[in-house]
Every structure is written in C-alpha cells, then in structure tokens.
DRENTORNU-216877 format. One record per residue: x negated, y negated, z negated of N, C-alpha, C in turn; residue in three letters. Coordinates in steps of 0.001 Angstrom, whole numbers, padded with zeros to 6 digits, always signed. Layout:
# residues N
XYZXYZXYZALA ...
***
This chain:
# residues 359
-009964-022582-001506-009986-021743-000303-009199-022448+000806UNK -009767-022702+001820-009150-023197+002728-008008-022256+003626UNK -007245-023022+005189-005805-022394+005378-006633-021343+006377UNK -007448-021216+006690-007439-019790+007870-008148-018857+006690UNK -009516-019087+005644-009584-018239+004794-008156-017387+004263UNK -007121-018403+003869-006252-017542+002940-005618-016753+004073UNK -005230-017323+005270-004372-016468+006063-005300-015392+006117UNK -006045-015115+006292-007321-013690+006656-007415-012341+005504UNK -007160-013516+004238-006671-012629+002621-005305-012005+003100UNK -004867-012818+003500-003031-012356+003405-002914-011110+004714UNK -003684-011639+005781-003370-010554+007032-003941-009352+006445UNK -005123-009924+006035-006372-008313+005513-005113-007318+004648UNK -004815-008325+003420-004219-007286+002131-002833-006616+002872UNK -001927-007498+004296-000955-006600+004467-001389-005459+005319UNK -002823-005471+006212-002883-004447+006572-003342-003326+005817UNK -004165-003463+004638-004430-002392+003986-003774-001833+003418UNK -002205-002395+002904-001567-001708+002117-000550-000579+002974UNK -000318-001442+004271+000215-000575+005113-000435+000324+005806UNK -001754+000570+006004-002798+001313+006862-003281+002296+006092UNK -002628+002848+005521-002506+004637+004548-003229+005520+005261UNK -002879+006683+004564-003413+008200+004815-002416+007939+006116UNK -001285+008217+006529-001130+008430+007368-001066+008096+008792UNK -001144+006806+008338-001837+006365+010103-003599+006188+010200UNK -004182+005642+008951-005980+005811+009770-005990+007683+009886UNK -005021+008321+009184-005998+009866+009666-005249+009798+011036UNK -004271+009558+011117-003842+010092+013037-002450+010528+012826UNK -002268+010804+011359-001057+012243+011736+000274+011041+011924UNK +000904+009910+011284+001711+008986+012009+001542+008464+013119UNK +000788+008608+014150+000523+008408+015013+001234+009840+016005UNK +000559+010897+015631+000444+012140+015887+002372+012260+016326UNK +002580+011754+015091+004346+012188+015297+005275+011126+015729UNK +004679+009822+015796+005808+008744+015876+005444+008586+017679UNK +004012+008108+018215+004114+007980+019393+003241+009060+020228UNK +002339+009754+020149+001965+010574+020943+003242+011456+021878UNK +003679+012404+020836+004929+013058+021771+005330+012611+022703UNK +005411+011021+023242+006018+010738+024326+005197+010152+025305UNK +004113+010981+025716+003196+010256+026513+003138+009269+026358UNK +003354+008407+027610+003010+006819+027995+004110+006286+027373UNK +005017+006780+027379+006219+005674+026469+005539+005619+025410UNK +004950+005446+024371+004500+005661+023481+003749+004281+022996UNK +003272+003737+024209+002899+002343+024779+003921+001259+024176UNK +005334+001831+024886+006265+000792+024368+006725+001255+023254UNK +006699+002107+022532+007101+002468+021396+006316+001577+020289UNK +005085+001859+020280+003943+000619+020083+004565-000685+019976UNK +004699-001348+021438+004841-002612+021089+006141-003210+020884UNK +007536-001497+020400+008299-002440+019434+007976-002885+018340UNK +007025-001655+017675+006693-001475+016311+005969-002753+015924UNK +005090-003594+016875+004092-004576+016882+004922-005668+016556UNK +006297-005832+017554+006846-006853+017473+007613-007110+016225UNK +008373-005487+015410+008983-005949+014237+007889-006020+013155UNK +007002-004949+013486+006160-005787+012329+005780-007244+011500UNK +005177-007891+012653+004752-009247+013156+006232-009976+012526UNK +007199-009784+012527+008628-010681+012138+008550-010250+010864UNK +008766-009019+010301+009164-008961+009001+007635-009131+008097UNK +006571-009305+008805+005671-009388+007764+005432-011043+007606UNK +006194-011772+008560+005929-013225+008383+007275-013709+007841UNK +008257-012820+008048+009261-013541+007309+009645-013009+005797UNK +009020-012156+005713+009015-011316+003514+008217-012532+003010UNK +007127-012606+003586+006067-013491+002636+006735-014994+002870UNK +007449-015113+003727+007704-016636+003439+009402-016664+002905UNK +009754-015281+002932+011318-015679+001478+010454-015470+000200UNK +009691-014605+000273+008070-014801-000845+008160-015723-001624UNK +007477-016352-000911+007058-017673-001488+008321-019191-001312UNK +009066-018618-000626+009845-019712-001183+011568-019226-002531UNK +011485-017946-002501+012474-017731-003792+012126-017568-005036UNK +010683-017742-004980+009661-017285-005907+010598-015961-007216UNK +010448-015127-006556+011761-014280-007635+010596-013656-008403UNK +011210-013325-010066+010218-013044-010927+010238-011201-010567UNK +010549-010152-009304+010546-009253-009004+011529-008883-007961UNK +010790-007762-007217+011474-007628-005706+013071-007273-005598UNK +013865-006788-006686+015228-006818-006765+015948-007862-006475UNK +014810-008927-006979+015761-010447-006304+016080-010887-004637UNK +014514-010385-004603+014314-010084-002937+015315-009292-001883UNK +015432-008097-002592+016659-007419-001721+017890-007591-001741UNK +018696-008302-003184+019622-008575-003236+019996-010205-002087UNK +018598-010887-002260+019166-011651-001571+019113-011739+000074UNK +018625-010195+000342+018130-009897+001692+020007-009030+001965UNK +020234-008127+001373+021449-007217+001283+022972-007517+000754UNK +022646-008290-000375+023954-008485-001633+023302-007543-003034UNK +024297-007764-003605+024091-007226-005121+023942-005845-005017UNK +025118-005006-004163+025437-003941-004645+024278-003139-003850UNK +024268-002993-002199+023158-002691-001218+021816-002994-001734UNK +022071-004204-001961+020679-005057-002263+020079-003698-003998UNK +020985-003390-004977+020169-003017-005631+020028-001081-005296UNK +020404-000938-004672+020505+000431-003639+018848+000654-003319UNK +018563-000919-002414+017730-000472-001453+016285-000623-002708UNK +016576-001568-003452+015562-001647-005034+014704-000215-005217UNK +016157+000258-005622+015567+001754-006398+015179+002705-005398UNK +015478+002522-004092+015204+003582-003312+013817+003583-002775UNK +013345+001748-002364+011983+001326-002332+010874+001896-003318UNK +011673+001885-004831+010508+002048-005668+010402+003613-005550UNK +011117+004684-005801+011186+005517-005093+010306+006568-004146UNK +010819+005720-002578+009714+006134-001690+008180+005497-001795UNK +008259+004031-002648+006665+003862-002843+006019+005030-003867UNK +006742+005771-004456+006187+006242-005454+005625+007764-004208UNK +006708+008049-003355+006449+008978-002505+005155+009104-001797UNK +005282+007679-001509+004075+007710-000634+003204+007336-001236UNK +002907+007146-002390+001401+007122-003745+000729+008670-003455UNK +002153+009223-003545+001431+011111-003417+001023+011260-001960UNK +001758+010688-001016+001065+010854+000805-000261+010975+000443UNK -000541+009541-000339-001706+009371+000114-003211+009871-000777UNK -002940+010303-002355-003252+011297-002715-003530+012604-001965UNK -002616+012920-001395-002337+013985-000559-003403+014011+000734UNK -003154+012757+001209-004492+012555+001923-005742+012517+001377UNK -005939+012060+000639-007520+012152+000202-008245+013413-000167UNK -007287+014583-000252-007645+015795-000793-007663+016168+000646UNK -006874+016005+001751-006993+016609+003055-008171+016279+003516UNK -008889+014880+003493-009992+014271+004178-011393+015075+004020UNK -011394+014701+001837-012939+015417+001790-012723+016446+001841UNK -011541+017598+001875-011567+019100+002317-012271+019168+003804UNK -011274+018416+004575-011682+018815+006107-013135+018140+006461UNK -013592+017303+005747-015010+016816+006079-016043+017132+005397UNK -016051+017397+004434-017014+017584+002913-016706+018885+002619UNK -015528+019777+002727-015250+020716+002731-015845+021717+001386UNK -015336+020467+000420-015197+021149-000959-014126+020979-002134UNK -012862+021601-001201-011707+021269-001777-011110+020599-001997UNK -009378+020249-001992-008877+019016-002028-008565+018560-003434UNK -008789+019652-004393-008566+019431-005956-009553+018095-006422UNK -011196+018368-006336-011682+017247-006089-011435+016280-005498UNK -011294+015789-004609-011079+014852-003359-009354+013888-004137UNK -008728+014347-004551-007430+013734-005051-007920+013783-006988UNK -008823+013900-006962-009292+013641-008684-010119+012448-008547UNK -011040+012315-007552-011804+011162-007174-010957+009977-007010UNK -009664+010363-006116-009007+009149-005293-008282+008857-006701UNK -007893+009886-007069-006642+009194-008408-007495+008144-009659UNK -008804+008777-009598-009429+007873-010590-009810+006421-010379UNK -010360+006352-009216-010425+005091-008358-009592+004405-008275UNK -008443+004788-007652-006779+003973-007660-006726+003950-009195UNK -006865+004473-010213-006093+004360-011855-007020+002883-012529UNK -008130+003054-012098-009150+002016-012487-009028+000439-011954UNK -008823+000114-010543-008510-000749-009849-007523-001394-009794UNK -006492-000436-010282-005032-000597-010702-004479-001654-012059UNK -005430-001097-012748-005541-001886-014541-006575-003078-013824UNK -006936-003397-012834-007193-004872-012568-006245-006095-012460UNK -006647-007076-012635-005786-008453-012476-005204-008281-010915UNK -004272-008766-010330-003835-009164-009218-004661-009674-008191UNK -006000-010775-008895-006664-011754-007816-007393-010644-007134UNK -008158-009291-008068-009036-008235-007917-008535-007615-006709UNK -006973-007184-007337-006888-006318-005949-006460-007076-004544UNK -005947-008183-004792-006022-009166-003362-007449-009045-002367UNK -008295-009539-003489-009630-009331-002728-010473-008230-002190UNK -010019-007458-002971-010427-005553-001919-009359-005526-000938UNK -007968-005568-001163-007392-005586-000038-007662-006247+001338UNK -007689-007566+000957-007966-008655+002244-009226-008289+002348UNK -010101-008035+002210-011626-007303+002625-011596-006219+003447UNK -010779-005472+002730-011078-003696+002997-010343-003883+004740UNK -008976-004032+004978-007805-004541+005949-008647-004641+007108UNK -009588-005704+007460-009764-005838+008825-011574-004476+008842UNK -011696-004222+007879-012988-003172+008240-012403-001936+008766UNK -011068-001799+008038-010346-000204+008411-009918-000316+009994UNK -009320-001468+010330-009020-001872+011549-010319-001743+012934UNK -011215-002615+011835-012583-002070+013096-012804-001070+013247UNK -012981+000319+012607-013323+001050+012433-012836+002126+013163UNK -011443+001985+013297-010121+002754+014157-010465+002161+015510UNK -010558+000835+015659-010556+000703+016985-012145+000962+017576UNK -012582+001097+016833-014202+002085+017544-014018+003326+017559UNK -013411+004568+016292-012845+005908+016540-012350+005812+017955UNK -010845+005635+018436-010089+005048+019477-010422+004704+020472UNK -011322+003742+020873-011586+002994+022380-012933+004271+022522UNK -013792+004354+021362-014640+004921+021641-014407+006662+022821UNK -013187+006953+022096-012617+008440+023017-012235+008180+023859UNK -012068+007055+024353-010963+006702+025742-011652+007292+027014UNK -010525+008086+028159-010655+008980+028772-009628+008740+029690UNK -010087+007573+031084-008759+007615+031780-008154+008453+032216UNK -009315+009795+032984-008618+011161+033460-007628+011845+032560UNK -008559+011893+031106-007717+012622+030588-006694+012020+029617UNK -006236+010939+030102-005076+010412+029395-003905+011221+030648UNK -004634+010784+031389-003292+011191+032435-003067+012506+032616UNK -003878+013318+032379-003422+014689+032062-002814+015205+030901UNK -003217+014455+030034-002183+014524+028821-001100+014309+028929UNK -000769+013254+029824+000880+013127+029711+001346+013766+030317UNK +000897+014974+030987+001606+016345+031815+001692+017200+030764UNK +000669+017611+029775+000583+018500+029246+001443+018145+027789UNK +001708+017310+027651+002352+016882+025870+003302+017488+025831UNK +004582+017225+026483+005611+018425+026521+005754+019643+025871UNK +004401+020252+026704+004596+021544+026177+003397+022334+024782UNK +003071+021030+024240+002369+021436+023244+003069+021344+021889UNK +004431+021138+022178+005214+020952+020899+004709+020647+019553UNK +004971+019015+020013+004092+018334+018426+005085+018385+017424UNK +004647+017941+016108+006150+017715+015261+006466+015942+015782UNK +007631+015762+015643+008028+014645+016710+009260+013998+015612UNK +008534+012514+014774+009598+012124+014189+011404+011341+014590UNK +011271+011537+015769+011977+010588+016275+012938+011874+017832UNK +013669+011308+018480+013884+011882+019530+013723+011031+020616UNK +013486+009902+020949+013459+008684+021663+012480+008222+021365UNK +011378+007698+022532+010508+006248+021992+010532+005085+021533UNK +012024+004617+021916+012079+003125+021068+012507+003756+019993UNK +013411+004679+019899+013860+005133+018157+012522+004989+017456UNK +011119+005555+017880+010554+005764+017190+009562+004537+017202UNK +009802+003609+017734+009139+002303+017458+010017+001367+016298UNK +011598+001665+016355+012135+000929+015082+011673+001807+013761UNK +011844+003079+013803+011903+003943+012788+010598+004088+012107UNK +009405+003871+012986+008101+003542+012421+007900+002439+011494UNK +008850+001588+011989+008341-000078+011669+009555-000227+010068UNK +010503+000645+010089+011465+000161+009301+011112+000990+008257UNK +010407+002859+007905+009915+003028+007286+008791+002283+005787UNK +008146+001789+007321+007336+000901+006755+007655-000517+005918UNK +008706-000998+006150+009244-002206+005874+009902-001817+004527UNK +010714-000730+004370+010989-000625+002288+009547-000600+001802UNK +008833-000109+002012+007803-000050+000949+007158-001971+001257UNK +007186-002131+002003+006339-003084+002051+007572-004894+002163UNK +008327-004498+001847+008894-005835+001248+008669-006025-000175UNK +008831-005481-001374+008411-005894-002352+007114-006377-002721UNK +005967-005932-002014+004600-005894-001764+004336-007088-000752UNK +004644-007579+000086+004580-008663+000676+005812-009776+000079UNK +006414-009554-000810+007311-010898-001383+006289-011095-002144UNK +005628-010267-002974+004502-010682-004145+003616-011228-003734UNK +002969-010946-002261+002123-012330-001697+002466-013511-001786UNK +003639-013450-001066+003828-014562-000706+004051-015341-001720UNK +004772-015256-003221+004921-015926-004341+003746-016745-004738UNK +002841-016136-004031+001584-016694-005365+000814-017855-003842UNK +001756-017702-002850+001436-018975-001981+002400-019889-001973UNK +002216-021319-001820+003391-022105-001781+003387-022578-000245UNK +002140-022787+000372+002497-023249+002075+003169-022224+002833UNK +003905-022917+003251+005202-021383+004420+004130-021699+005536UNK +003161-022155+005987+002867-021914+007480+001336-021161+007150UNK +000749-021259+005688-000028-019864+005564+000369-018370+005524UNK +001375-018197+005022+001932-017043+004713+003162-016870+005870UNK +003364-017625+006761+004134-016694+008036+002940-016332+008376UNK +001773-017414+009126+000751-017212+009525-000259-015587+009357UNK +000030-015422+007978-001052-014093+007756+000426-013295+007512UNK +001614-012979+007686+002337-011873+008303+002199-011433+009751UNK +002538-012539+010488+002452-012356+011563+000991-011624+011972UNK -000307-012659+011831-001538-011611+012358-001783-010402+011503UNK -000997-010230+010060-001255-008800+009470-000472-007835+010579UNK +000842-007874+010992+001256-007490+011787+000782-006762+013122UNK -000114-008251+013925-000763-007974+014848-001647-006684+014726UNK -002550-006729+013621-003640-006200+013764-003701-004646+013522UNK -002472-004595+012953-001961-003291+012365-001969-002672+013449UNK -001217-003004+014365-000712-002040+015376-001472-002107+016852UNK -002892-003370+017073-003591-002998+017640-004666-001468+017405UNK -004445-001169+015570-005953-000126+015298-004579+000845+015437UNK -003737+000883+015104-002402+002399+015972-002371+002028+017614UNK -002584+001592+018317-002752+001323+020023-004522+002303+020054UNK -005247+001536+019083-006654+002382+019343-006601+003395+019544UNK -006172+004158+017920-006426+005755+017663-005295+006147+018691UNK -003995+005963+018513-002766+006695+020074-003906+006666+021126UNK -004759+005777+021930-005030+006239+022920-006564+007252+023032UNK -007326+007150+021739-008182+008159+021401-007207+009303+021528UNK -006677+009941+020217-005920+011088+020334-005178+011516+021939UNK -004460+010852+022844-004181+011117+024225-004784+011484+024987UNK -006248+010888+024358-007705+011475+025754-008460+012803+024814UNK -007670+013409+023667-008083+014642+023132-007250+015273+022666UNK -006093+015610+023328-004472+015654+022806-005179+017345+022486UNK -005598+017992+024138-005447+019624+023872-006162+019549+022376UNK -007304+019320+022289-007857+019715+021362-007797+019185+019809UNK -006934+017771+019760-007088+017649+018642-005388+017597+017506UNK -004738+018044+018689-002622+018042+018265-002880+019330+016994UNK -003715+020464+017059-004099+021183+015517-004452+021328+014412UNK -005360+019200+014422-006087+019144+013544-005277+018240+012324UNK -005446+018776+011105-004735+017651+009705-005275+016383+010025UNK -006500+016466+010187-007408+015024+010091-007516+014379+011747UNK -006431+013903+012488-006915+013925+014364-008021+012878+014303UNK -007959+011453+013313-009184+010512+013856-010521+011341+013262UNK -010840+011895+012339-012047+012627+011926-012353+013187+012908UNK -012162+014199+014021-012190+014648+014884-012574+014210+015677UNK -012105+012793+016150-012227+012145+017531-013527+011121+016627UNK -014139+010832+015680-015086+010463+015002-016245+010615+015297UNK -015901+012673+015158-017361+013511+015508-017574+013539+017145UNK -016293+013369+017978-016744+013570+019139-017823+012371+019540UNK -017802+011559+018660-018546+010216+019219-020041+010668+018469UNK -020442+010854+017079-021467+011028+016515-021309+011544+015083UNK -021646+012708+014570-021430+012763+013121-022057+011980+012074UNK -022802+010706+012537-023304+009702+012113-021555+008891+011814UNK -020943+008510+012811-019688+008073+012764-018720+008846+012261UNK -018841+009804+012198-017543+010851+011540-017810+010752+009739UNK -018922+010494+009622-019268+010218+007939-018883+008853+007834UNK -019116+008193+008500-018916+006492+008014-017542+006851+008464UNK -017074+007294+009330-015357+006950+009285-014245+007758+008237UNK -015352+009051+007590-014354+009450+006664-014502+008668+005519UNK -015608+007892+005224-015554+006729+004080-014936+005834+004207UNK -014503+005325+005659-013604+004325+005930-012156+004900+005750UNK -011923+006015+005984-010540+006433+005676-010396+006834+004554UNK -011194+007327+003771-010956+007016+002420-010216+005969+001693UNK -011292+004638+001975-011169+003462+001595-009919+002967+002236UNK -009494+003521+003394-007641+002983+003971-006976+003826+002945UNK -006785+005072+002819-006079+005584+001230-006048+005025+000088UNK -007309+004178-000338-007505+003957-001444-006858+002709-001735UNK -006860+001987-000651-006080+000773-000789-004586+000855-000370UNK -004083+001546-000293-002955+001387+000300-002177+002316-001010UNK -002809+003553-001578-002568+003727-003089-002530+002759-004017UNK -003367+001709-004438-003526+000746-005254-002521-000167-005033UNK -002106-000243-003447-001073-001407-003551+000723-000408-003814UNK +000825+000319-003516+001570+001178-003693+002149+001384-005573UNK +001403+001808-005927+000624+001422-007573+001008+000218-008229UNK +000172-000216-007951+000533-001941-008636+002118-001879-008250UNK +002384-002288-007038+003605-002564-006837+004799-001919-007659UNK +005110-000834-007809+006076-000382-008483+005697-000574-009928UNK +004672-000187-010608+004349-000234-012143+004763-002350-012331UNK +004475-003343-011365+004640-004518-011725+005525-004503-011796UNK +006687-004129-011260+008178-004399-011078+009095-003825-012748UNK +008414-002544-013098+009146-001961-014174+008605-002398-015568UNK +007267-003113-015321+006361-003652-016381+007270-005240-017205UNK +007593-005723-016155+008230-006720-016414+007396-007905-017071UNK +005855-007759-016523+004363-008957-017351+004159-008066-019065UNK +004818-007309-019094+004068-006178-020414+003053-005518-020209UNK +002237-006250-020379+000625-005464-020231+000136-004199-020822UNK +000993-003939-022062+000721-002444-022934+001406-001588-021352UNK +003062-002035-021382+003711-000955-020332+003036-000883-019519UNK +002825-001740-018638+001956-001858-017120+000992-000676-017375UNK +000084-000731-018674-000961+000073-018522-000097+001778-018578UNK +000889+002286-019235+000992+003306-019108+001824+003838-018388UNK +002528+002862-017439+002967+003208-016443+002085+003834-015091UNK +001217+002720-015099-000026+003147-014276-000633+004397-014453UNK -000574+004995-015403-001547+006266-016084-000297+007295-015904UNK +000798+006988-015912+001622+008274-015501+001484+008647-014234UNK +002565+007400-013709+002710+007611-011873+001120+008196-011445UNK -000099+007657-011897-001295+008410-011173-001253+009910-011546UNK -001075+010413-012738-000694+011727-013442+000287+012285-012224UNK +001204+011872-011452+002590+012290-011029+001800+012480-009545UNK +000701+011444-009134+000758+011580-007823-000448+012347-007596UNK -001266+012333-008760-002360+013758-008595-001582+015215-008405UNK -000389+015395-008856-000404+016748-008897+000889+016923-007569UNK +001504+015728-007780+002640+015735-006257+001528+015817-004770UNK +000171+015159-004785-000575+015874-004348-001256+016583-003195UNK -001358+017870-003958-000956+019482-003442+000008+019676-002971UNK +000631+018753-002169+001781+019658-001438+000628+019104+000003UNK +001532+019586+000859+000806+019579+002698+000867+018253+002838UNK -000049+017707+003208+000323+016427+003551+001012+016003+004988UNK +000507+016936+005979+001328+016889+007524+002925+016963+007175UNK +003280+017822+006070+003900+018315+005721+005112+017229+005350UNK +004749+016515+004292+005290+015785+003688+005617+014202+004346UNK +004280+014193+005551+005096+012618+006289+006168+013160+007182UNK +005927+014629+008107+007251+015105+009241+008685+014933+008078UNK +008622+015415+006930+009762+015751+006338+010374+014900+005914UNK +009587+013341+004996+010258+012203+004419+009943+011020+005076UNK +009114+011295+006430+008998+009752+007060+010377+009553+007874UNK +010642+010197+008668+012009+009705+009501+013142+009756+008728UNK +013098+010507+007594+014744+010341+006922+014726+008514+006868UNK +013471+008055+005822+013483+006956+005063+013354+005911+006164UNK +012973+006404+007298+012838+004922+008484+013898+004943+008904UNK +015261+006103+009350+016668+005917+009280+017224+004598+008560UNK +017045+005107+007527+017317+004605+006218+017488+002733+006275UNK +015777+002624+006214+015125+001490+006136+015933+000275+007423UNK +016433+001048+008724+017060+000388+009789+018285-000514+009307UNK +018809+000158+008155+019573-000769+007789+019178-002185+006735UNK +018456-001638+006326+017779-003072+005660+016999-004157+006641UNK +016798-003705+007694+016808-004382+008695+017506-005087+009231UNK +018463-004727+009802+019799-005257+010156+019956-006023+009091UNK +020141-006038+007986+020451-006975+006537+019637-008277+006278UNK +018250-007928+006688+017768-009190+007009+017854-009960+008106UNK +018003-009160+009413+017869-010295+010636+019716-011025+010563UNK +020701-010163+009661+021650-011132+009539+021240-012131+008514UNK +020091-012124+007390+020085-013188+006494+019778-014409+007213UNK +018621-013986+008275+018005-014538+008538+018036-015707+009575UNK +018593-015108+010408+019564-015702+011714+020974-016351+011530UNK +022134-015620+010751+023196-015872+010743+023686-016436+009301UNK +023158-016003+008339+023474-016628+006774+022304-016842+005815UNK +022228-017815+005832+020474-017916+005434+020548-018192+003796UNK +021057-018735+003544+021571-019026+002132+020804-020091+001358UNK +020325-020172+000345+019255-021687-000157+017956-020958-001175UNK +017249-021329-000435+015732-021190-000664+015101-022415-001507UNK +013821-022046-002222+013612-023477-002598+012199-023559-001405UNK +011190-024797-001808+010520-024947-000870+010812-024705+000626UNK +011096-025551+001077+012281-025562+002657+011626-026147+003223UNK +010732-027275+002837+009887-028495+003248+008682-028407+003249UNK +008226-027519+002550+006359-027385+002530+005820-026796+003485UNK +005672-026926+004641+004616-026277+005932+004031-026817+006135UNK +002805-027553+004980+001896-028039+005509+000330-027185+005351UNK 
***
C-alpha cells in the first residue's frame, strides 16, 4: 500500500471512530456550538485546530513507543501515578460512550423507522459484537472506508440546509430558545469538545499508529483525520442554524434537516448514521476489550460479549440525556491530559524509539 493510500486508512479510521452517535445525529453539535450563535464558528476552529495536533501527535508517540497497551501511552504522556488515573478513567468513559452510542442507534431507527428502540440497539449490538471478534486489519478497513462516506454525507445534510437569511435570524433568536449548553463560553466549548474527545481517542489512535513505522504517514493521517472531522461538524452547525426554530426539539437534528432536503436522503442518511454509530462502537469495543485481553484470544472473546451485554441494556437510558450529563464533566477532565501532553511534548519530550524514520 502506498504513502497517501495509508494516510486515507489512517484519516478515514480516526474519523470514524470519533464521528459517533453524537455528533453525525446533531445532538454534540446541538450543545457544544450552536448555543452561541456565530461564535460557534470559532468554537469550531479551536476544536479543528486541537484536533489536527493531538490526532497527529498520538499516532506518531504510536508508532514510535510502540507500547504493548495504552497505559504505557499515558504514563508516558502524564507520569506513573496521573498517567495510570487517566488509563482507567479512559477505559471507563470508552465503555460510556459504547452505551452513547447504542443509545443512539435505538434513538435513530425509533425516530425514522419508528419501530422502537429495543430493536434498533439489538441490531446495532449484534453488528458491533460480530465485527468486533474480527482481526484488527478487518476493522481498519471498515473504518478507513466508512470515515470519509460519513463525512460526505454530513456535509450534503449541512450545506444542503444552508440559509443565509435564516442563519442570521437565528443568531437573534438562540438565546432565547434555551438549548442544553455544554459549556458556558465558546472557546470553553471548543477545548472541552476536543479534550472530551481526546481520552477516548488516545488509546485508539496510539494503536494506529503502532502498527505504522513511518512518522510522516501517521502525523500525516492525524492531522487530515482531524481536518475532516470538524469540516462535517462546520456542515451540520451550519445546517442546524438555518433550522434552529424548528429543529433545537428534535433527538435526531441531522435526520430532520435530511428530510428537509428529500426523504430519498433522509433514508440514505439514516443508514449513513447508523453506519457512523456502528463504527465508532466497534472502535470503542475493540479498544478497551484489547487493552484488558492482553493478546488472549479466549478473554478478548468474552470480554467482547459482556461489555456488548452492558451496552445493550445501558442503552435505554436517553441518549440527549446522557451526552448533556457526562460529556462536559469528562472534557473538564480530559483538559488536563492535555496540558500533560503539550508539556511532553514541547517542554520534556523524553526518548522515543524511531526518531529518524520520516521517510
């Protein structure tokens, strides 16, 4: 495989794992930047910018500490003691957000198919349980596939609603439609978006990067995984803005802004948001069951078969519900593991192997 193929694997698989239930349906969107009108813009392009850094710089301590699991990763991102803090708390909230997105899939075919979410999270759990007991190369390759289709797909939902009038009337009217609002500030909520995101997705992007040895493929596909992420959240934010009155009520806001275009598109986009759940479960999945498996293929397998057991029935809770309540604690949180790396990174770098390979 040649170097822009693999970077395209690597951008694809980090956007799918990060491009969940809760940002292709709308509702992280809904709460991190809508609330603030047009700031919301720059809230955006902090989130773009830390993305873009920490997704090019995980995969390339990745691949050059080659650690046989992500504890090595944080310790040598934090120290021992922090470092194994932020371990258990990662595996943790990945396990949290296995159920988000469960949680989502029962919201989707309810609100679209509208035959319950009991089905709809029996489908998704079986799919994720199956894909899961695949080899690594398997799910690389649905990931890096699936990643830039979910991306197109949002940014056709998105551009497709765009409404200069009524963007600008939206930003009169947002105020007083009292959204749930994770943040109190727009840049708060451009770090707090991005740092959320960053526990779950350092252990999950060190494991890329391991299984690459060139550092200028794997900054390469952080950085444009980065990019691309937060161009299809720029899409849907400015869809949802040009349908704020009508769509700040709905569980599902891109389904919505789907049908306003064609219910030809509102079916293909709830299969596409499916398929953003489904992958972003699987990597969620893998990730924690690899870490506690320790290459035990009996464990691996029944680890996998629990946590799916745990996140079918965790579920049934609200899903709007459950990102307002545990997304901003954990992006608090996550700010400091931030800070922990841009001091590794900048100020004490420590010894890596492969230092020399960017070719």
């Amino acid at each position: 495989m040649n170097h822009a193929a693999k970077v395209i694997i690597l951008a694809g698989a980090f956007v799918s794992f990060i491009l969940g239930a809760g940002t292709a349906t709308g509702q992280e969107i809904m709460q991190f930047f809508v609330p603030f009108g047009f700031w919301g813009i720059g809230a955006i392009i902090v989130a773009a910018v830390i993305h873009m850094w920490f997704g090019a710089y995980t995969m390339d301590v990745g691949s050059r500490l080659q650690a046989d699991n992500a504890k090595d990763v944080f310790v040598y991102f934090c120290g021992k003691y922090l470092g194994l803090f932020f371990y258990w708390f990662a595996q943790l909230f990945m396990l949290v957000v296995f159920i988000v997105m469960i949680s989502g899939a029962g919201a989707t075919i309810s609100e679209h198919f509208g035959i319950g979410d009991t089905l709809g999270r029996t489908i998704m759990a079986v799919a994720v349980l199956i894909t899961a007991l695949a080899r690594l190369n398997t799910i690389l390759k649905i990931l890096g596939v699936a990643g830039p289709i979910i991306v197109l797909f949002a940014v056709i939902v998105g551009a497709g609603n765009f409404n200069y009038e009524d963007i600008i009337q939206a930003n009169k009217i947002v105020p007083e439609l009292q959204l749930l609002q994770g943040t109190s500030s727009w840049w708060q909520s451009g770090f707090v978006y991005s740092s959320f995101v960053l526990l779950v997705a350092v252990p999950f992007l060190a494991n890329l990067g391991k299984n690459e040895t060139n550092r200028r493929t794997v900054i390469l596909g952080g950085t444009v995984g980065g990019l691309i992420m937060l161009l299809g959240v720029f899409a849907i934010y400015i869809g949802i803005l040009s349908n704020i009155e009508e769509v700040h009520t709905k569980g599902i806001p891109t389904l919505f802004l789907a049908n306003q275009i064609s219910p030809a598109i509102a079916l293909c986009f709830s299969i596409i948001l499916l398929m953003a759940i489904y992958t972003t479960a699987v990597g969620m999945l893998w990730t924690v069951s690899i870490q506690f498996s320790r290459g035990n293929t009996n464990l691996y397998k029944i680890i996998i078969i629990i946590l799916t057991v745990v996140g079918f029935f965790g579920g049934a809770f609200p899903f709007a519900k459950i990102i307002d309540l545990v997304y901003p604690i954990v992006g608090y949180i996550g700010l400091l593991l931030m800070v922990c790396m841009l001091y590794r990174q900048f100020f004490n770098k420590g010894t890596l192997r492969n230092e020399g390979n960017t070719k």
